[in-house]
C-alpha positions as CSV (number, residue, x, y, z in Angstrom):
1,X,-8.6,-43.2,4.6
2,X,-10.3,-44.2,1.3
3,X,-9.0,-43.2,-2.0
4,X,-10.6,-42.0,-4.9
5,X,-9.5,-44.6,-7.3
6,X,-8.5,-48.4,-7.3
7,X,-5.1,-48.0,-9.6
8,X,-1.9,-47.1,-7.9
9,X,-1.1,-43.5,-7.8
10,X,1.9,-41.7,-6.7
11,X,2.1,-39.9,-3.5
12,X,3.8,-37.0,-2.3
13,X,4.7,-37.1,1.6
14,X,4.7,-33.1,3.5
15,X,5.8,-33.2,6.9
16,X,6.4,-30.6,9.4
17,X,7.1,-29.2,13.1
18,X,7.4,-25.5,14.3
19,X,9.8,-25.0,17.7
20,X,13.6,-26.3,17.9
21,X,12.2,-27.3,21.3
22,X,10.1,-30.1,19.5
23,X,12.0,-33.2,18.8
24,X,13.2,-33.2,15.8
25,X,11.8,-37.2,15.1
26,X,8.5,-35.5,14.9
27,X,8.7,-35.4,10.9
28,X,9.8,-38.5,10.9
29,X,7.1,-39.9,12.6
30,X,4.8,-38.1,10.4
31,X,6.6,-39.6,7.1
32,X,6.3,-42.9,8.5
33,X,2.6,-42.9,9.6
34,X,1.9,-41.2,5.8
35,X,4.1,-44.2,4.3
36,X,2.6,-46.8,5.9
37,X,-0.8,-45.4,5.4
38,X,0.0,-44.8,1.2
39,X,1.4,-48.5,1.2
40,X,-2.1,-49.4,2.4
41,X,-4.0,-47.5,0.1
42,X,-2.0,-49.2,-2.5
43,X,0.0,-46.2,-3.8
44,X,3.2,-45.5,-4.2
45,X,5.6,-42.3,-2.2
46,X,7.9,-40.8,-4.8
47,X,8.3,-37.6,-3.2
48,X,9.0,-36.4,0.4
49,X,8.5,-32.8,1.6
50,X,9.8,-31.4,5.3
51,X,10.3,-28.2,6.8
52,X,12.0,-28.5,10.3
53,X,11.9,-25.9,13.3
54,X,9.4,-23.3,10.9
55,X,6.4,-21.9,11.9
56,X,3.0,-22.7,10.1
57,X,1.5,-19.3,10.4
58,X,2.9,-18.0,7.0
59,X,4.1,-19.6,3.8
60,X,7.0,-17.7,3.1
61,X,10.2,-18.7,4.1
62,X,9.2,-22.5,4.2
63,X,11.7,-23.9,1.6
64,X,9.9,-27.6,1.8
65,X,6.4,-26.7,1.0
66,X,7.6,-24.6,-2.2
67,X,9.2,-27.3,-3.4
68,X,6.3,-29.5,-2.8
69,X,4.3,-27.1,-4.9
70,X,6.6,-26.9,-7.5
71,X,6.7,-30.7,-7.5
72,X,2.8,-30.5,-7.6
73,X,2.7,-28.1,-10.3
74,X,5.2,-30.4,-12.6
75,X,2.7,-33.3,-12.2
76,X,5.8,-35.2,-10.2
77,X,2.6,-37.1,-8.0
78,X,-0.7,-37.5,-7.8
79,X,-2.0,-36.8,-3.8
80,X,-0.4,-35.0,-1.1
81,X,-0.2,-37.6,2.0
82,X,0.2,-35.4,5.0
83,X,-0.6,-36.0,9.0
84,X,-3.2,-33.4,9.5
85,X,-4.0,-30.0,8.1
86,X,-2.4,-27.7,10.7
87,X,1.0,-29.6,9.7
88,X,0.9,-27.6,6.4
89,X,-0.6,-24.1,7.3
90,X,-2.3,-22.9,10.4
91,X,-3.4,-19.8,8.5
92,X,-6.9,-19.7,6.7
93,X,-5.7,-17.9,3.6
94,X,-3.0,-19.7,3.0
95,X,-4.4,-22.6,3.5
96,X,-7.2,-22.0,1.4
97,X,-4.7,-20.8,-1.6
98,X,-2.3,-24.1,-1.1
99,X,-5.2,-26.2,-1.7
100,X,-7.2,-24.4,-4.4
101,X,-3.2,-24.5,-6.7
102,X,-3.2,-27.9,-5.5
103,X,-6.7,-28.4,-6.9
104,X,-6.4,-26.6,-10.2
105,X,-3.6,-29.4,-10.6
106,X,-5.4,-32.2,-10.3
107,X,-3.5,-33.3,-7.1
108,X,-5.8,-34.3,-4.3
109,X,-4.9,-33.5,-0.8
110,X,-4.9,-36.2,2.1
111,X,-4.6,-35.9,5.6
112,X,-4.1,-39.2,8.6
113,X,-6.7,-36.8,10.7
114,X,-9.8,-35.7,8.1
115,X,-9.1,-38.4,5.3
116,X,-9.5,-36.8,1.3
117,X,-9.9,-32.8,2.1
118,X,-12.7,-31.5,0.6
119,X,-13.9,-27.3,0.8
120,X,-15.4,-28.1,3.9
121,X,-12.5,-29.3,5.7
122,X,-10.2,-26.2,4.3
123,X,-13.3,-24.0,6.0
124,X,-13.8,-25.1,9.2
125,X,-10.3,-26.7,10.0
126,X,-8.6,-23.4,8.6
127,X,-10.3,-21.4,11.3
128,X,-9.7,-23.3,14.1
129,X,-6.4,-24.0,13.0
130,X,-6.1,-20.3,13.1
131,X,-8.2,-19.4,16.5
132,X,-5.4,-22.1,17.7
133,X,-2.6,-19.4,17.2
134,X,-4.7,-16.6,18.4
135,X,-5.5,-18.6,21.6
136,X,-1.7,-20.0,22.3
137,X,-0.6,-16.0,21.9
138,X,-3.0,-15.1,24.5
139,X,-2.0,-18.0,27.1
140,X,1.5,-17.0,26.9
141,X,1.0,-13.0,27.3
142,X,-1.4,-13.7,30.2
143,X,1.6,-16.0,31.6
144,X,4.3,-13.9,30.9
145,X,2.9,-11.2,32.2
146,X,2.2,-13.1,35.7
147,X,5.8,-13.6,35.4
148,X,6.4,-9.9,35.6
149,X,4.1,-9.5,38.4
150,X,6.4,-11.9,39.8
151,X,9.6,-10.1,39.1
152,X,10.9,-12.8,36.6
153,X,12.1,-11.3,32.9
154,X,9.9,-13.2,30.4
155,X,12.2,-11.3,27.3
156,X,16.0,-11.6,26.6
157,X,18.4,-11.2,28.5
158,X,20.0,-7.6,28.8
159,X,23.6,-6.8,28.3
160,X,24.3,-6.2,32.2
161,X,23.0,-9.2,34.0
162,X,23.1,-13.1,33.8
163,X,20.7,-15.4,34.5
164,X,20.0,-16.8,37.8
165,X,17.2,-19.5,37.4
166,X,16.6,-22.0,39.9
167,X,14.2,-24.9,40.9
168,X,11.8,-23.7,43.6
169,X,10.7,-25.7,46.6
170,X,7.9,-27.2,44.6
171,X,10.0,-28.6,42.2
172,X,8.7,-26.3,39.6
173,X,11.6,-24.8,37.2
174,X,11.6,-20.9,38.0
175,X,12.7,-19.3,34.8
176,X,13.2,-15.3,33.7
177,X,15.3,-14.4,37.4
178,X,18.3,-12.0,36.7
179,X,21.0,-11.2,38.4
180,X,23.8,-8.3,38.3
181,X,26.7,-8.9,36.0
182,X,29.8,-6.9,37.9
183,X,32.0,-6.1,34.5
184,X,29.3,-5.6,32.0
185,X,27.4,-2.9,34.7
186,X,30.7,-1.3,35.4
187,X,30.2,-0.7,31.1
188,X,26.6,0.2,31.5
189,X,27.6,2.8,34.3
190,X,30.1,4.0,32.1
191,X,28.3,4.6,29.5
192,X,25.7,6.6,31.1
193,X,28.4,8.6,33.0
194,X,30.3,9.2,29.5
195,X,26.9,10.0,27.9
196,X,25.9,12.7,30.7
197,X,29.5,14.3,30.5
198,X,28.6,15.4,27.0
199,X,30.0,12.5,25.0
200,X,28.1,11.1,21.7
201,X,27.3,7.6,21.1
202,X,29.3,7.5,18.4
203,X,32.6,8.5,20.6
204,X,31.3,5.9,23.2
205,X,31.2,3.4,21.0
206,X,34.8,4.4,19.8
207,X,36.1,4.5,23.3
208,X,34.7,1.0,24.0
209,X,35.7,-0.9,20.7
210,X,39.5,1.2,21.1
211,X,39.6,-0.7,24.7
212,X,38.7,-4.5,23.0
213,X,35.7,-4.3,25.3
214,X,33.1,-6.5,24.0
215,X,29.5,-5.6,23.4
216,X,26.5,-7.7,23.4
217,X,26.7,-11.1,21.9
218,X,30.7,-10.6,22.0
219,X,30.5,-7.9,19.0
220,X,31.8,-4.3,18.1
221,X,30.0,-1.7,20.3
222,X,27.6,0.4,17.5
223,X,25.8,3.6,17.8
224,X,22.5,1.6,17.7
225,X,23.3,-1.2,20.2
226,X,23.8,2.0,23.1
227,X,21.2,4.7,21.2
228,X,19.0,2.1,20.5
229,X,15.3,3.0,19.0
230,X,12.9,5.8,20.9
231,X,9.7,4.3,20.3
232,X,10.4,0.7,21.0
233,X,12.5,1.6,24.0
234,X,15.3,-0.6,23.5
235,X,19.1,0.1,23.6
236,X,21.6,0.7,26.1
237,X,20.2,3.9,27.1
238,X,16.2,3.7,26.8
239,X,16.4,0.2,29.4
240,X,14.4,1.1,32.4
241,X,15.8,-2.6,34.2
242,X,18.8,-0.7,34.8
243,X,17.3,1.8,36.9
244,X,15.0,-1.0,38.5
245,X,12.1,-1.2,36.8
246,X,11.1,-4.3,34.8
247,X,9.0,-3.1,31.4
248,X,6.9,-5.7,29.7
249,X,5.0,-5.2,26.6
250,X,6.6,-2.5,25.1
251,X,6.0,-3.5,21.5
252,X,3.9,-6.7,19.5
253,X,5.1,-8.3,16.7
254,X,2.7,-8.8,13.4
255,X,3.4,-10.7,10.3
256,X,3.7,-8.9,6.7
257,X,1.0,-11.1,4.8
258,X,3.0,-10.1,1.7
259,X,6.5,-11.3,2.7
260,X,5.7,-13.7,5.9
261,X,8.6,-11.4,8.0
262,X,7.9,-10.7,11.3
263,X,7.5,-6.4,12.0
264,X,8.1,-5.5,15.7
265,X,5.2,-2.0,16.4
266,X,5.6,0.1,19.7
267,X,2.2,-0.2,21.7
268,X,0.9,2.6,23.5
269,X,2.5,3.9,26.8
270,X,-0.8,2.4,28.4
271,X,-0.7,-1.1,27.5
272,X,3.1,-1.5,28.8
273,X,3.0,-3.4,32.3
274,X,5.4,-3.2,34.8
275,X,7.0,-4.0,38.3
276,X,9.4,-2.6,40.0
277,X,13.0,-4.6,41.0
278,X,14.9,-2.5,42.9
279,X,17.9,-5.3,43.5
280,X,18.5,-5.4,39.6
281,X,19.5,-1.4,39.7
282,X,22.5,-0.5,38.1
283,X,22.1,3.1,37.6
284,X,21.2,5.6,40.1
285,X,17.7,7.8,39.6
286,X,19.7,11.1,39.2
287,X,22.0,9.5,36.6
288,X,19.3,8.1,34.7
289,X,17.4,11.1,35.0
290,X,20.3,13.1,33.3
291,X,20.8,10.7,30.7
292,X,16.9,11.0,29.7
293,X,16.9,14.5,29.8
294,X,19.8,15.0,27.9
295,X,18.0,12.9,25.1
296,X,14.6,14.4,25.2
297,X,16.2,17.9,24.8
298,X,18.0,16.4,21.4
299,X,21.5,18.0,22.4
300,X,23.0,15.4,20.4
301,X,21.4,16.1,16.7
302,X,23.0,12.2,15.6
303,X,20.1,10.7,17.6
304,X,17.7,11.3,15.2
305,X,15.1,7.7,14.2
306,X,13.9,9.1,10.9
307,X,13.3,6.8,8.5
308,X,16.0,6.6,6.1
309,X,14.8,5.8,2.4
310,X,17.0,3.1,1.2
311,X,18.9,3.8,-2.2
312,X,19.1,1.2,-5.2
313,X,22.8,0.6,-5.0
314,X,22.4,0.0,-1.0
315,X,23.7,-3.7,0.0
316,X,26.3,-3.9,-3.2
317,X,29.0,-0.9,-1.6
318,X,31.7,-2.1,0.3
319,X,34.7,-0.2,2.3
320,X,38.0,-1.6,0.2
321,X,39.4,-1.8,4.0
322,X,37.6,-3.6,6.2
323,X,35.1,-5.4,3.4
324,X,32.0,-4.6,5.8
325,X,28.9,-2.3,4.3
326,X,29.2,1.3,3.0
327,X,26.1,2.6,4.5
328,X,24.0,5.6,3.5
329,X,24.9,9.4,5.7
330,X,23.5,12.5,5.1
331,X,20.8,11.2,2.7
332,X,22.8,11.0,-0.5
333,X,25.9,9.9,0.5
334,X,27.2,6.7,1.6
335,X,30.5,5.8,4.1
336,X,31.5,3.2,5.5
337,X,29.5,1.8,8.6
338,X,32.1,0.1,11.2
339,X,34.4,3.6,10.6
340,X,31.1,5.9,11.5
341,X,29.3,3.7,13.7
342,X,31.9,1.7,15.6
343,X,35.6,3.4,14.6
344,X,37.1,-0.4,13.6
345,X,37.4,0.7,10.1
346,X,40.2,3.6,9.0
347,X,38.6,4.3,6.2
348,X,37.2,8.0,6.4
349,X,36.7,8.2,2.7
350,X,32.8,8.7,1.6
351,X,31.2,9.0,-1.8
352,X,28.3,10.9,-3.4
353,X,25.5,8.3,-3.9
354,X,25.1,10.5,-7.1
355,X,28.5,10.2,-8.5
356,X,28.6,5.9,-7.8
357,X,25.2,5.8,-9.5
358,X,26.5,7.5,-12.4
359,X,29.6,5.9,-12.8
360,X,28.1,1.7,-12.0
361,X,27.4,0.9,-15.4
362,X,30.7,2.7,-16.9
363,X,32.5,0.5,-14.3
364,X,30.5,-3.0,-15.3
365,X,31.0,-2.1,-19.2
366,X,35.1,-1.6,-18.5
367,X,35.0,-4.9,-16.4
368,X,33.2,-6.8,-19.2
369,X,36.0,-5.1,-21.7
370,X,39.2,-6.6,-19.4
371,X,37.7,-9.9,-18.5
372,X,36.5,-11.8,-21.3
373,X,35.5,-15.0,-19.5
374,X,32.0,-13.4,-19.4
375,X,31.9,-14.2,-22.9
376,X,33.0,-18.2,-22.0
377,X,30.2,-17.9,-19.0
378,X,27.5,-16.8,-21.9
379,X,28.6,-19.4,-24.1
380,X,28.3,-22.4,-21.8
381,X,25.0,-21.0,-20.6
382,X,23.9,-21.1,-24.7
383,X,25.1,-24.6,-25.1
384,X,23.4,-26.3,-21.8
385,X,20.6,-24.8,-23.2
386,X,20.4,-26.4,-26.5
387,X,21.4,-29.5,-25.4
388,X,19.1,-29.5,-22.6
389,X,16.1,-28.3,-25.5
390,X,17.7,-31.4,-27.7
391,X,17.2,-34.1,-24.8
392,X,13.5,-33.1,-23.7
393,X,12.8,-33.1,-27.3
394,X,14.4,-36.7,-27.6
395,X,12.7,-37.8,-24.7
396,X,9.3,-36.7,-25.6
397,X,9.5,-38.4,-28.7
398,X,10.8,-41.8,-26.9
399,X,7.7,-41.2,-24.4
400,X,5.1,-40.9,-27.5
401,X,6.3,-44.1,-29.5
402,X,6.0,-45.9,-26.3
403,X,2.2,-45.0,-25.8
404,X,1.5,-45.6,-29.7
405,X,2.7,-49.2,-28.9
406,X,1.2,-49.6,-25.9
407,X,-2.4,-48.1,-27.0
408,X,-1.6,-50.6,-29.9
409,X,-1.7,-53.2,-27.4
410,X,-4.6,-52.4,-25.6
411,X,-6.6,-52.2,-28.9
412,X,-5.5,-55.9,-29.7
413,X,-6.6,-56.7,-26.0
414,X,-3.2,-58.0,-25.5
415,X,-2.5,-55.5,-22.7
416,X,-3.2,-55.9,-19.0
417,X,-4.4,-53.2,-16.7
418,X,-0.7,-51.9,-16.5
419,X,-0.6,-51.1,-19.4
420,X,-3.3,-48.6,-19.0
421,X,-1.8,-47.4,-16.3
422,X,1.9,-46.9,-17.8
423,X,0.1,-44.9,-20.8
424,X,-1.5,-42.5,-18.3
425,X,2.0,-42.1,-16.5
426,X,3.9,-41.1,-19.7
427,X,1.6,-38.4,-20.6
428,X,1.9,-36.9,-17.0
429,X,5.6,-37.3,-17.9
430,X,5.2,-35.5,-21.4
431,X,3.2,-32.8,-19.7
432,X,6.4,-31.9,-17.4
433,X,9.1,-32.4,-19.8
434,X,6.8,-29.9,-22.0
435,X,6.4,-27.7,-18.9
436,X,10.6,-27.3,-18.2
437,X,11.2,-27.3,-22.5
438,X,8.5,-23.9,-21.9
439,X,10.5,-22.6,-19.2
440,X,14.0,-22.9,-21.1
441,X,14.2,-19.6,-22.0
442,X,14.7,-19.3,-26.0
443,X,18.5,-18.4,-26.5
444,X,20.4,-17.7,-30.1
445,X,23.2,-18.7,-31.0
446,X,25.6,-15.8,-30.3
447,X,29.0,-15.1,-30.8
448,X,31.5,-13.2,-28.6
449,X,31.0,-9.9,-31.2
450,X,27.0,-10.1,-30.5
451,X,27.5,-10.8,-26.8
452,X,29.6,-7.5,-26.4
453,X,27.5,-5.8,-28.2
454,X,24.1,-7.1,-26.3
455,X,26.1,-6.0,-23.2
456,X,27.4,-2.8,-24.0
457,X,24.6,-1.5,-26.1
458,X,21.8,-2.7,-22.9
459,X,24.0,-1.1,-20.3
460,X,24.1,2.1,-22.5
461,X,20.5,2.0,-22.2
462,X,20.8,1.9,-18.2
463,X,23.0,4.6,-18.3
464,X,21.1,7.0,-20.6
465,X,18.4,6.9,-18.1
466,X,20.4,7.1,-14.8
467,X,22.7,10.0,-16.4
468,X,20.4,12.4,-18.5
469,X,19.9,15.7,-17.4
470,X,16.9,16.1,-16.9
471,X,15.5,12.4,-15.9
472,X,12.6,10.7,-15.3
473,X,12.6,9.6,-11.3
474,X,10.5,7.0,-11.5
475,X,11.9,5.3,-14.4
476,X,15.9,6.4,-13.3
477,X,14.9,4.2,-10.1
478,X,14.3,1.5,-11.7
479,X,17.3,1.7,-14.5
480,X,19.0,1.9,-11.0
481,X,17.2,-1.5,-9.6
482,X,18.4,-3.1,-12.9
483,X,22.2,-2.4,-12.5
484,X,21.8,-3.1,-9.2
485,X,20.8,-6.9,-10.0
486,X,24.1,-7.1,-12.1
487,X,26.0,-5.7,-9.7
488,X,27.6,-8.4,-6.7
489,X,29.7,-5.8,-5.1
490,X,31.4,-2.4,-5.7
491,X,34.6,-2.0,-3.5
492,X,35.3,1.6,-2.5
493,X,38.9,2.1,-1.7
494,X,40.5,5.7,-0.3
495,X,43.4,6.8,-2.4
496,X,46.2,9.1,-1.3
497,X,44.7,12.1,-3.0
498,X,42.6,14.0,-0.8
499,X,38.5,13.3,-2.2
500,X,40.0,10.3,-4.7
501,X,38.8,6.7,-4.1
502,X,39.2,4.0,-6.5
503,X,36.1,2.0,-7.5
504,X,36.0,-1.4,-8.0
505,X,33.2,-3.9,-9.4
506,X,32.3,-7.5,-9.5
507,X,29.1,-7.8,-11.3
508,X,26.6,-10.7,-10.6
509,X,27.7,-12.9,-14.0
510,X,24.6,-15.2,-13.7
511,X,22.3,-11.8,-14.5
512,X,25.1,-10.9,-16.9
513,X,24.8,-13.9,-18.8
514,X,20.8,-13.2,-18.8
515,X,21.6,-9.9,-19.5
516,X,23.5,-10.7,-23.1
517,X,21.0,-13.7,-23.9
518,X,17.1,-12.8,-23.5
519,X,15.9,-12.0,-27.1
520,X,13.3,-9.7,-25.3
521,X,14.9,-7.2,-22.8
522,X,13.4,-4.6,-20.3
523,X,14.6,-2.8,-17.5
524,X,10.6,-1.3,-17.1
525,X,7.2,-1.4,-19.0
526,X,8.0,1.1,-21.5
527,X,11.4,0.6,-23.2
528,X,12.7,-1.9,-25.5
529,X,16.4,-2.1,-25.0
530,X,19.2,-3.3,-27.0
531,X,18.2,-7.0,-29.5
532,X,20.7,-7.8,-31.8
C-alpha cells in the first residue's frame, strides 16, 4: 500500500466480523495486519474502531463505525486503515455514503486488499460486495429447503419437541431432526382440547400461568405466544408440525433502509414448501381440524391482527403492581398487559388514554413543584457548560500562540520538518475544539425563579395544545411526542374507590434540564414557546 504523502499522519483502525460463530480473534487479526501495515507506511494508529458479531448489510445499529465517523468528522485522524472493503459495508449505498462523508472530510480511506480507495473501487467492489449477500441467501434457502425435503427443521425449534441431532454414517453432522417432547405436547394437546371446548386464549393462558406451567423460553403463557399471528402462521395454534406437517418458507425477512431493522412479510400460500412427518404428530386431524375451523369462523371476536396505531404516551405507562407495561385495549384505553394477556397481574384497573394525556403535563408541573432538585440538576448542567466553553476557549488560545511561535521559527529557518508538521496538527486540533465549543449548546445563566418559570410556562404551552377544545390533531400529536420525551415513566396504581387510580410520574430530568435551558424552544415548526 502506498500513501499519499511522505509526513506521518494519523490513522484510524475499523475492524469487523458478522456471525458469533466466527472467532471472535478475527478483529484482532485485522487490527494487527492494519497496525503493522500503518507502522510501515510510517504513520501513526490513534484510533481503533470494532463492531463484533454485527452484520455489514446495514449501518444502523453498528455502534463502532458511528463512532469512527464521528471520530472522522472531528478531524481525530487522517486515513481510515481497514482490511478490505466488505469489512465496513457490504451494501452499495451505504458504502458509497460512508466514503463520500469520509471524503468531504478530508480523511482518505485504506484498505490491506485494494490499497488507497478511489470511486472506482466503491463501484465495482460495492456491488459485488452486495451480489455476495444476494448469493450466500440463495445457497442457504436452496439448502435449507433440501433439508425439508429431507424431513430435517431448518427454523427454531417449536415449543413441543426437542432436538434429536446426530452424526450420520458418513460422519456428516445431521442437524434440524426433532423429536416429541412428552410434557410440553401433553400442553400443546391441551391447549387445543381447551381451545375447541370453547375456551379463549386469554382464559388458556390464565389457566396455564395459574398452574406455574412454563411457556416457551421458560416465560408467562400470553395470548400471542398460543394465538400467534394469521398471516405469518406462527403461534401455538397456526403450527402445522403439530399435526405432522413440516412448513418451510412461510415468510422472508427484508431490511428497513431507513432504520437497518429487520421486518418479517408473509409470502404467498404458493411459495411455502413442505413435507410431510407424520412421527412428529401431536395433534390428531379432527382436533386440528376443529381448532382451525373454530378460528376461521371468528367465534372468538379477541383474535382479531388489526393493526393497532400506537399512542404517544405508549412505552412510559406502567401497572403500579406488577411494574410491567400498561398496554393499549379498545383503541383509547390502556390496561395493564400481564393482567389482560397472561392473568399474573391483579391489577384490573384501566385508564382513558384521553384522561392520562390530559392530565401528563399537570402531573410533571406538580412533580417539578415538590422536588426541587431539578433545579440543582439545571444548575450543574449550566455550570459544566461554562466551564467546559472557558477551557476550549483557553485551549484554543494556548494552541494559537504555539503556531505563532512555531511559524516564527520556520520563517527564521530555525525549524525542522517537525515543526511543519506540529503546526498542521494544532490547527486540525483547533478545528475540533471549535467544532465541540459549536456544539455546546448556548446556556444563560439562570436562577431557580427563571428555571421554574422556563418549566412551568413551556409545559403550559404543551398543555394548551393537548387540552383545547377544539385541537389541532396534528399538532396535539406532537405536543404529545414532546411530553412524552420528558416523561421516564408514569405508574398507574388502582385505588380502593371503584374507577380511582392514583397517577404517578418520573420525568426524564436530562430533557427536563434541556427543557428549562435552550434559549430557543419548540415542540413543532410553528410555535415559539416560553423564553425568559
Amino acid at each position: 500500500m502506498q500513501s499519499t504523502s511522505s509526513a506521518a499522519r494519523r490513522v484510524g483502525i475499523y475492524a469487523r466480523y458478522s456471525s458469533p460463530l466466527q472467532k471472535s480473534t478475527s478483529v484482532d487479526d485485522q487490527i494487527r495486519l492494519c497496525r503493522q501495515r500503518a507502522e510501515a507506511d510510517g504513520h501513526n494508529v490513534v484510533r481503533v474502531h470494532t463492531d463484533r458479531s454485527t452484520t455489514a448489510t446495514t449501518r444502523h445499529s453498528r455502534n463502532g463505525l458511528s463512532e469512527l465517523l464521528h471520530d472522522a468528522e472531528h478531524g481525530k485522524f487522517d486515513c481510515v486503515y481497514a482490511e478490505a472493503l466488505d469489512r465496513i459495508s457490504r451494501d452499495q449505498e451505504d458504502m458509497a455514503s460512508i466514503y463520500k462523508r469520509l471524503n468531504y472530510w478530508n480523511v482518505q480511506l485504506f484498505t490491506l486488499e485494494e490499497g488507497e480507495i478511489k470511486p472506482i473501487h466503491i463501484c465495482v467492489g460495492g456491488l459485488m460486495n452486495q451480489a455476495f449477500i444476494e448469493n450466500l441467501a440463495n445457497k442457504t434457502r436452496r439448502g435449507q429447503i433440501g433439508a425439508v425435503h429431507a424431513g430435517r427443521i431448518p427454523g427454531g425449534l417449536s415449543y413441543g419437541y426437542r432436538t434429536a441431532n446426530r452424526i450420520a454414517d458418513n460422519g456428516e453432522a445431521l442437524r434440524g431432526l426433532r423429536e416429541i417432547d412428552p410434557h410440553q405436547a401433553s400442553i400443546v394437546r391441551r391447549i387445543y382440547g381447551l381451545y375447541a371446548e370453547g375456551s379463549s386464549v386469554r382464559e388458556i393462558a390464565g389457566i396455564l400461568n395459574s398452574e406455574g406451567e412454563p411457556g416457551p423460553r421458560g416465560r408467562a403463557w400470553g395470548q400471542s405466544t398460543i394465538n400467534g399471528h394469521r398471516s405469518r402462521r406462527n403461534g401455538i395454534l397456526n403450527n402445522e408440525l403439530y399435526r405432522g406437517r413440516i412448513v418451510y418458507n412461510r415468510q422472508r425477512f427484508v431490511r428497513d433502509p431507513s432504520t437497518g431493522k429487520r421486518q418479517a412479510r408473509p409470502n404467498n400460500a404458493s411459495e411455502w414448501v413442505t413435507e410431510d412427518a407424520p412421527e412428529l404428530r401431536i395433534v390428531d386431524d379432527a382436533l386440528w381440524h376443529v381448532v382451525q375451523t373454530r378460528r376461521q369462523a371468528g367465534h372468538d371476536k379477541r383474535h382479531s391482527t388489526a393493526p393497532k396505531t400506537p399512542l404517544p404516551l405508549t412505552g412510559v405507562l406502567r401497572c403500579g403492581v406488577c411494574g410491567g407495561p400498561m398496554t393499549i385495549v379498545n383503541k383509547r384505553r390502556y390496561a395493564c398487559h400481564a393482567h389482560r394477556e397472561q392473568r399474573t397481574c391483579d391489577n384490573p384497573r384501566g385508564i382513558d388514554a384521553r384522561r392520562i394525556e390530559d392530565e401528563a403535563c399537570t402531573l410533571l408541573s406538580m412533580h417539578i413543584m415538590q422536588h426541587p432538585h431539578v433545579h440543582t440538576l439545571v444548575r450543574e448542567a449550566a455550570e459544566r457548560s461554562h466551564a467546559r466553553r472557558t477551557e476550549i476557549t483557553a485551549q484554543i488560545d494556548d494552541k494559537n500562540s504555539r503556531i505563532k511561535h512555531l511559524i516564527e521559527s520556520i520563517e527564521t529557518a530555525r525549524a525542522s520538518q517537525a515543526a511543519h508538521r506540529r503546526v498542521l496538527e494544532l490547527e486540525q486540533e483547533i478545528a475540533a475544539l471549535k467544532n465541540e465549543l459549536q456544539e455546546l449548546a448556548t446556556i444563560p445563566a439562570v436562577g431557580p425563579a427563571d428555571i421554574d418559570q422556563r418549566i412551568q410556562q413551556r409545559l403550559s404551552v404543551l398543555k394548551a395544545a393537548i387540552t383545547a377544545r377544539h385541537p389541532d390533531t396534528a399538532r396535539r400529536h406532537r405536543a404529545l411526542l414532546a411530553v412524552s420525551n420528558l416523561i421516564e415513566r408514569i405508574d398507574l396504581t388502582p385505588l380502593p374507590k371503584r374507577g380511582q387510580v392514583n397517577l404517578a410520574v418520573r420525568p426524564r430530568t436530562t430533557a427536563l434540564v434541556a427543557l428549562a435551558l435552550s434559549d430557543e424552544w419548540r415542540f413543532d415548526g410553528s410555535l415559539q414557546g416560553g423564553g425568559r
